[in-house]
C-alpha positions as CSV (number, residue, x, y, z in Angstrom):
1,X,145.1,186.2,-85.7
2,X,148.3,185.1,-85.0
3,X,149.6,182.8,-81.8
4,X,153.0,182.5,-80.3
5,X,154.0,179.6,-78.4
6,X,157.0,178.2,-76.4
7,X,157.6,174.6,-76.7
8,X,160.0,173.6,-73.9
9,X,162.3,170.7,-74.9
10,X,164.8,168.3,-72.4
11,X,167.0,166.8,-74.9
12,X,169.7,164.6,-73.3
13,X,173.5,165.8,-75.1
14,X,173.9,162.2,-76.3
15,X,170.7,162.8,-78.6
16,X,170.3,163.7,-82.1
17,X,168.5,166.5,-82.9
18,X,167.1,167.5,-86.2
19,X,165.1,170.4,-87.6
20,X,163.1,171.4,-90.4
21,X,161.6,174.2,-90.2
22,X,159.1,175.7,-92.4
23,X,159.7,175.9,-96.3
24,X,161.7,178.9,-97.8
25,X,158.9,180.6,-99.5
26,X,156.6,180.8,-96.1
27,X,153.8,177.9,-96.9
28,X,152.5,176.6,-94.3
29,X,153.8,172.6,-93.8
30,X,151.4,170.2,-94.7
31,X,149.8,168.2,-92.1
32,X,151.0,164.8,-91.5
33,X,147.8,162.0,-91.5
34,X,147.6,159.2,-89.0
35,X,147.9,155.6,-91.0
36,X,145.6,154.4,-88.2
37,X,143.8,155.1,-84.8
38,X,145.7,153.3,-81.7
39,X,143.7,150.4,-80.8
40,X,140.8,151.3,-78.1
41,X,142.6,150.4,-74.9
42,X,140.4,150.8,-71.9
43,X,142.0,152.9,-68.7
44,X,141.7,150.0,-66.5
45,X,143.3,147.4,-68.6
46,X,146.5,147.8,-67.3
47,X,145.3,148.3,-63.6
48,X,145.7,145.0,-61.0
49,X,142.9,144.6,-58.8
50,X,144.0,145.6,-54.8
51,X,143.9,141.9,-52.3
52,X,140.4,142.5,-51.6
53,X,138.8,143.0,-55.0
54,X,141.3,139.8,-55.6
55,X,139.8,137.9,-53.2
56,X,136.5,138.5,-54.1
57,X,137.0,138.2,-57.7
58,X,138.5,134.1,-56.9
59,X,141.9,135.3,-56.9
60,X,145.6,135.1,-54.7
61,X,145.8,138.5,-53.9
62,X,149.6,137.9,-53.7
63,X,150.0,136.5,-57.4
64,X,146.9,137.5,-58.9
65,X,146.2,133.8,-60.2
66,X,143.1,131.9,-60.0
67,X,142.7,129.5,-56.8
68,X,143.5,125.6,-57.6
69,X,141.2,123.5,-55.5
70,X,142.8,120.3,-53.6
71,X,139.8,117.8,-53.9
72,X,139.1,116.1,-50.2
73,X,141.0,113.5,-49.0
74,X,143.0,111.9,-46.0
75,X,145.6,113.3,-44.8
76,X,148.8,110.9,-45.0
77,X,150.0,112.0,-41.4
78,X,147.2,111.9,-39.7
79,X,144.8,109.2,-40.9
80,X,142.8,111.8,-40.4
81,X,139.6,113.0,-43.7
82,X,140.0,116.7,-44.8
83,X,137.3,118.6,-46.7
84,X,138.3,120.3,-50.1
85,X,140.3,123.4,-49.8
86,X,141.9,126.1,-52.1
87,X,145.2,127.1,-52.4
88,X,147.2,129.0,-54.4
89,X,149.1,127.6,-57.5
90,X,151.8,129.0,-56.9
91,X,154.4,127.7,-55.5
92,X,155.7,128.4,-51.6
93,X,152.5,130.8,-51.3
94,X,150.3,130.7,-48.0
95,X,147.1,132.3,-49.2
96,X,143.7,131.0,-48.6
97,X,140.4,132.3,-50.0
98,X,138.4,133.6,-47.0
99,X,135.5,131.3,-47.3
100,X,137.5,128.3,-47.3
101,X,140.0,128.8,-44.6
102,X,137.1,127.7,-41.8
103,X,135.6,124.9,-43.5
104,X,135.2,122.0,-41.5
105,X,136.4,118.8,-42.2
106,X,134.1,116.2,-43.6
């Protein structure tokens, strides 16, 4: 039994195009082996978490960067004691982990 197929190719003009086509006396071309298998890459590898799976998972859901935690302190303004916090590391960013927006101060 023999199949026909169409193969559709978009080549851009600018490309360059060659073509072998099966040997002169009709044998069949031999097929070409794989050196080696493509690494085992899982689907979600290349996936970033949405802001709530971010959040939950201990990171900006902005930058996707772990929290840095700013240890307690007093505040050089106010005089005033504040409980640890985290922030994000990077710079200029407002984010705040849920749990530790509403702490209150020690």
């Amino acid at each position: 039994m023999t199949r026909v197929i169409t193969i559709r190719l978009e080549i851009p003009d600018d490309a360059e195009l060659r073509w072998e086509g099966p040997p002169d006396d009709g044998e069949p071309l031999p097929l070409q082996g794989w050196s080696e298998p493509a690494p085992f890459r899982p689907a979600t590898a290349d996936v970033r978490p949405g802001p709530s799976v971010a959040r939950a998972a201990g990171l900006c859901p902005v930058h996707r960067v772990p929290w840095r935690t700013v240890p307690a302190g007093v505040s050089k303004k106010t005089g005033r004691p504040y409980s640890a916090f985290q922030v994000c590391p990077e710079s200029g960013c407002d984010e705040r982990p849920a749990d530790s927006a509403r702490r209150p101060a020690v």
